[in-house]
N, C-alpha and C positions, 0 to 999 in steps of 0.2 A: 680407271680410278680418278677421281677426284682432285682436288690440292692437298697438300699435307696441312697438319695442325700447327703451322709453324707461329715462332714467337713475335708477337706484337709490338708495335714501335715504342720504346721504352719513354719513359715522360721524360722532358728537357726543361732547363729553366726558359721562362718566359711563355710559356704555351699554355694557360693554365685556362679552364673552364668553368669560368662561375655558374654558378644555379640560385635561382630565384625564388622560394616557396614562400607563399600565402595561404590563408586560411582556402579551406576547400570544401566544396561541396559536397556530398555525399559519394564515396568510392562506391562502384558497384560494379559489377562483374566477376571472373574467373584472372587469376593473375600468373602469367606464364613467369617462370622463377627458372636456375637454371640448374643440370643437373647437380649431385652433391660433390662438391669439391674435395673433399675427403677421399669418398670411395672414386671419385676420377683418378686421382696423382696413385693410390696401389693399383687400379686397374690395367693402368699403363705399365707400370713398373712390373707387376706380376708378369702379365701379357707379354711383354719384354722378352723375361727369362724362359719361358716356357717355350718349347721346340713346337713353331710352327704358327697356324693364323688364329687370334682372336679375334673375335667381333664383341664390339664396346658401342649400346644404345645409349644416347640421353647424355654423353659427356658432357661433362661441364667445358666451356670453351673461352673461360677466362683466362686473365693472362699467365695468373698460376699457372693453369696448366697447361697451358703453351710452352710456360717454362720448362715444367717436366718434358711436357713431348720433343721439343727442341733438342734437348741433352742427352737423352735417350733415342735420338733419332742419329745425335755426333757421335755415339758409340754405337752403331751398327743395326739401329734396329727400323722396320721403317713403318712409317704409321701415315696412313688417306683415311679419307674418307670415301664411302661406298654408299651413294644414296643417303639414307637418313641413319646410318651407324658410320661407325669406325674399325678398321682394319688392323692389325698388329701383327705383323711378322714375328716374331720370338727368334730370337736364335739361342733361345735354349741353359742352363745354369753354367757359371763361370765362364762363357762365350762373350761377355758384353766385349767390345774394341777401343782401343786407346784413341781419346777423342783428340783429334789434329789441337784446337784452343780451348780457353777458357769454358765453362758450360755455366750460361749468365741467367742467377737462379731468380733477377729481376728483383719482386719484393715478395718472393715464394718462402718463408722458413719453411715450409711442407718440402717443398720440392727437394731446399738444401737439406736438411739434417734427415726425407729419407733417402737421399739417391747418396749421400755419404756413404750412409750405412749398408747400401746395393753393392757404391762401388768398394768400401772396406776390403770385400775377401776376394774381390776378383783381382787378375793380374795387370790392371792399368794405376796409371797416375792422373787423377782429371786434377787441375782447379778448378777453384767455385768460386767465382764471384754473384754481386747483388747489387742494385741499388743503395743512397744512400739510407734509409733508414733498414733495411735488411743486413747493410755495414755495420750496425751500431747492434743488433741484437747477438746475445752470447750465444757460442756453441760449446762452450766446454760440457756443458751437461750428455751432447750427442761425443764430442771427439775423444772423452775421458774411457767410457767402456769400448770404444772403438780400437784406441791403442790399444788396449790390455788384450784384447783378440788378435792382436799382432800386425795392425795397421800402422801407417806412419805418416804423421800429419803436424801440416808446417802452419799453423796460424799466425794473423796478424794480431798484434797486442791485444790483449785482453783474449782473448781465442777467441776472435771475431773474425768476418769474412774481409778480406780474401784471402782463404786459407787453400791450401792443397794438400790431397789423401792418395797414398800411395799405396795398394793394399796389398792384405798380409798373402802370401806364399806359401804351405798354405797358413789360413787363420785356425785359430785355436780357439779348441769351445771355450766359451762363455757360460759364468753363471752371475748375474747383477740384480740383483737388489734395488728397487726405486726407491729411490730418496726424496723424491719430489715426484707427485704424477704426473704424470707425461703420457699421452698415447704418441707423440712425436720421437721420445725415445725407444720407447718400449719396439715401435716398428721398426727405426732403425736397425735396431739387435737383431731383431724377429729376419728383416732382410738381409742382415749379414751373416745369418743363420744356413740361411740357402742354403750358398757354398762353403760351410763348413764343415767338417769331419766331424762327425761323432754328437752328440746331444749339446745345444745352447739350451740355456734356461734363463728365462725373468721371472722373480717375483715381485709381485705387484701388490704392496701389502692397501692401496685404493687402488679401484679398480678406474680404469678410464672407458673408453671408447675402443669397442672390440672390433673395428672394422678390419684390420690386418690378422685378425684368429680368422672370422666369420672366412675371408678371402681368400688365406693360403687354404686354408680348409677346402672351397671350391676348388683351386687348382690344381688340387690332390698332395700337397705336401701333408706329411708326417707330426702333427698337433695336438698336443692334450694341454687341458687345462684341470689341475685340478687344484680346488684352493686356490690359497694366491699364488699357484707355481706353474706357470708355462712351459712347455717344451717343446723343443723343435728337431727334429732330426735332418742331418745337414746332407748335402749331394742332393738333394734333392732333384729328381725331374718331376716337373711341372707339365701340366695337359692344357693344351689351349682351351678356351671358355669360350660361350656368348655370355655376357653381363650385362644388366640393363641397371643403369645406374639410376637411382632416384631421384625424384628433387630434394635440392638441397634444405635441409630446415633450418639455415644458418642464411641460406637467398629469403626462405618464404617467411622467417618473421617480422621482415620489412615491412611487405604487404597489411600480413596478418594484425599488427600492431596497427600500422596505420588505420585501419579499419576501427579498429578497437576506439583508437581517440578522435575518430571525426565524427562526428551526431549524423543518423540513418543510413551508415555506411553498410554495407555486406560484400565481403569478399572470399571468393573460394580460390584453394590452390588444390594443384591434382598430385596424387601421386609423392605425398611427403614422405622421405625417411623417416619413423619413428625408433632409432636403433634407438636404445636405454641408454647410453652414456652420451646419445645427442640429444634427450629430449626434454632434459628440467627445464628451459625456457616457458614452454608451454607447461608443463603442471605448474609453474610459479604464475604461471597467468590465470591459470583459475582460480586459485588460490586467492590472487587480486579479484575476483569475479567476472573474469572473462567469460564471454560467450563465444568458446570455442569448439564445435563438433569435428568427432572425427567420425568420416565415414568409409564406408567399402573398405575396412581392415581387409587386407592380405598380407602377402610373400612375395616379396620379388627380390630373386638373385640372393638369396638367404638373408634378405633383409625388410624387416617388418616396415610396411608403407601405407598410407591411409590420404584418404582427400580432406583436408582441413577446411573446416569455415570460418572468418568468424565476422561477430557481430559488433554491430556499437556496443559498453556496457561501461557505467560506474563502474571507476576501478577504487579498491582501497589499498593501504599501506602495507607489506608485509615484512618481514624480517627475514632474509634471503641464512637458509642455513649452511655452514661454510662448508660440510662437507657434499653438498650438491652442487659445488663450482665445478667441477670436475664436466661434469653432462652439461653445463653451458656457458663453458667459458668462453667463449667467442659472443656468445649473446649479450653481455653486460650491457652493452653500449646500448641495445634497442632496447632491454630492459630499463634504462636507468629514462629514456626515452620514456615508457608506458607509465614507472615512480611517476615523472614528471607532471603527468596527467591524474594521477589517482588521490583520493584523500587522505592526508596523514602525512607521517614522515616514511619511507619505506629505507631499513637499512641493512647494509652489505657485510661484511666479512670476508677474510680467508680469500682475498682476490690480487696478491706480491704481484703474482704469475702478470697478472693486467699491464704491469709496469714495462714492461720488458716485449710485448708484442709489437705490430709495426709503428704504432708511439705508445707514451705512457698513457692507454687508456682512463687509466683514473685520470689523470690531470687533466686530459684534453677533453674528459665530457665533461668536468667540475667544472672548467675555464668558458667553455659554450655554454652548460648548459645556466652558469651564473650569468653572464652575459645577454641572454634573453629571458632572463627575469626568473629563473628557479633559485629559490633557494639551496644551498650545499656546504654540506662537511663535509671536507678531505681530510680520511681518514689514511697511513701508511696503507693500510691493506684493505680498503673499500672507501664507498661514499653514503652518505646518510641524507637521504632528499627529500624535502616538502615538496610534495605535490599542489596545484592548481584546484581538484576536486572537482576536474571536469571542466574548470572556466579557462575558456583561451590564455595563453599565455602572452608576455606582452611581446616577444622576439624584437626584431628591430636590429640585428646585431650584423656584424661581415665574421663568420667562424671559419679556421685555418683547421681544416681536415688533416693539419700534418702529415701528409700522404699517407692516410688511412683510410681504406673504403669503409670499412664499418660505422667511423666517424660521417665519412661523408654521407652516407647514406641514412644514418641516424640520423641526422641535424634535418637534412633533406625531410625526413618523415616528421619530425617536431616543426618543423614551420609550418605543416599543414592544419598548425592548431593555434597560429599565433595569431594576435591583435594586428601587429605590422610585420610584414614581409620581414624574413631574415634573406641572408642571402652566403651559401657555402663555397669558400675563396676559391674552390676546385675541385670539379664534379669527377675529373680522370680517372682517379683512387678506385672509380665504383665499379670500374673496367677489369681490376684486379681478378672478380670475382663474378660482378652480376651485369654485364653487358647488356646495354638497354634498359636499366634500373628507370634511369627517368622519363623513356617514353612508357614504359609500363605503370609507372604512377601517373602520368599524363591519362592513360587508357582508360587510368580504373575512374574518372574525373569526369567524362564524359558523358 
């Protein structure tokens, strides 16, 4: 075997990585993106509980899920690499082990609010720590139904990290109601579900992102969905898998965008997740009149995946509908990125959720992206943006990524359209998730 997936050296004050973008020349190639971050952190976590070996293609090997594998490696479970996959010992449901320290969830909200809800109904007590901006985002929305299953959980003010969860003995079914969509809640339950007796139920009056159905589903757990009501039958034993994870479509619309706003750009990415509650980015982009193809549609791993291309294209303004945040909320930041570029004003709604992510993403693209010369309304729950209409933008600015890869790498992709170099206070952030983001835009350059 290999080295493990172990966790990566966490950022320190004073070490910071600036990046330089300027206008660029035509992108052109194939852009390797990494696998989807999403379905990596249940893969593991699944793989985990289930009695015996998974094998996991295409992980994503950011630090996210470093973090996961780390945590889940201090409670008993062991995870290498084999060649070009990944290995996963399982020891099987309610087996997880009481981790010796802390399990340091870095700047993962994935990793914390689902491995809460893993370790919720088994018989350990982990803390959770994080990073300082993963300190600052709330968990009560995960530790709230958590308790009422019979866990027991000590948070720091505000029911923020560093909290610790002692789980229930055993827990007791759950039926919760979403108040807010969440697919970070909704799987918590769903995981805490495993090891519980008798039927948990969510209803999900919007639907999110079905990656945790689609998954326990492969590992042979007990699921229906009908309407907005989920059910899970608890005790569950789990079958080990092979999974090949996708690319991620939260890595590939870096790429794909960039392409989009540099004049005789073409770039393909292979192998995209197109799951339906990941994929309003891209219909909002044609929408704009992207020239975006999808080719070679398949199946893989019970998840629809396609090689994307796209091309330079006028973009226009559109009016983002607020019940499709849901399917790309993580994408605002390279969307507000493509506005940027297109003619008109393009505007937002129905995006709180934004606020509260690893920074307040509304303010800190408002604050960039006003800074190299876009105009913007900051509105409480979105942004309203004139576009450029295709003409370079003036940049010229130093942007503070607030330890936010999405930021960082947004800003990253809009200087490729500017008049004068910007330059982003701190490339690190883009490690989180997309390792080698900037020799990859480098590649496509050449």
């Amino acid at each position: 075997m290999g080295r493990p997936l172990s966790k990566a050296k966490p950022m320190t004050a004073g070490e910071a990585r600036p990046g330089s973008f300027g206008a660029s020349p035509p992108l052109r190639g194939t852009a390797r993106v990494p696998g989807d971050k999403s379905i990596s952190h249940r893969a593991l976590m699944l793989a985990a509980i289930a009695r015996g070996r998974s094998r996991v293609a295409g992980l994503s090997e950011g630090e996210d899920v470093r973090a996961t594998a780390a945590a889940l490696r201090a409670m008993g479970v062991r995870i290498d690499r084999d060649g070009d996959e990944w290995t996963v010992d399982g020891v099987g449901t309610g087996c997880l082990l009481q981790p010796q320290g802390a399990l340091d969830m870095g700047n993962s909200g994935t990793s914390a609010r689902l491995l809460m809800g893993l370790v919720a109904s088994h018989p350990v007590t982990a803390t959770f720590t994080g990073d300082a901006s993963l300190s600052r985002r709330p968990m009560a929305r995960v530790t709230e139904p958590l308790r009422r299953l019979g866990a027991e959980i000590m948070a720091s003010p505000g029911g923020r990290l560093p909290l610790t969860v002692r789980g229930a003995r055993p827990a007791v079914p759950l039926t919760h109601r979403m108040n807010v969509a969440s697919a970070q809640v909704k799987s918590a339950i769903l995981l805490a579900g495993l090891n519980t007796p008798g039927i948990t139920r969510v209803i999900e009056p919007v639907a999110t992102r079905d990656h945790s159905e689609r998954m326990l589903r492969a590992f042979g757990a007990d699921l229906t969905v009908e309407g907005e009501e989920i059910r899970l039958r608890g005790e569950a034993e789990l079958t080990p898998q092979r999974v090949a994870v996708p690319a991620d479509p939260s890595a590939a619309a870096f790429p794909l965008v960039a392409a989009l706003v540099v004049p005789g750009s073409e770039v393909r990415v292979e192998g995209v997740g197109l799951n339906p509650g990941r994929s309003g980015l891209f219909r909002i982009l044609q929408e704009m009149g992207a020239d975006i193809g999808m080719e070679n549609a398949r199946e893989e791993g019970g998840e629809p995946v396609a090689d994307l291309v796209a091309r330079h294209s006028p973009l226009r303004a559109v009016e983002v509908p607020p019940e499709l945040a849901p399917s790309m909320i993580d994408e605002f930041p390279i969307l507000f990125v493509a506005a940027a570029f297109a003619e008109g004003t393009t505007r937002t709604r129905g995006l709180e959720e934004l606020r509260v992510k690893e920074s307040d993403r509304l303010a800190a693209m408002a604050e960039g992206l006003r800074a190299i010369g876009v105009a913007v309304e900051e509105q409480p729950d979105g942004l309203a943006l004139t576009g450029s209409g295709g003409a370079p933008i003036a940049g010229g600015a130093r942007i503070d990524p607030r330890l936010d890869h999405r930021i960082a790498m947004g800003f990253a992709v809009a200087g490729l359209g500017v008049r004068q170099p910007l330059t982003v206070a701190d490339m690190r952030p883009s490690d989180t998730s997309f390792p080698g983001f900037e020799a990859m835009l480098a590649g496509l350059s050449r």
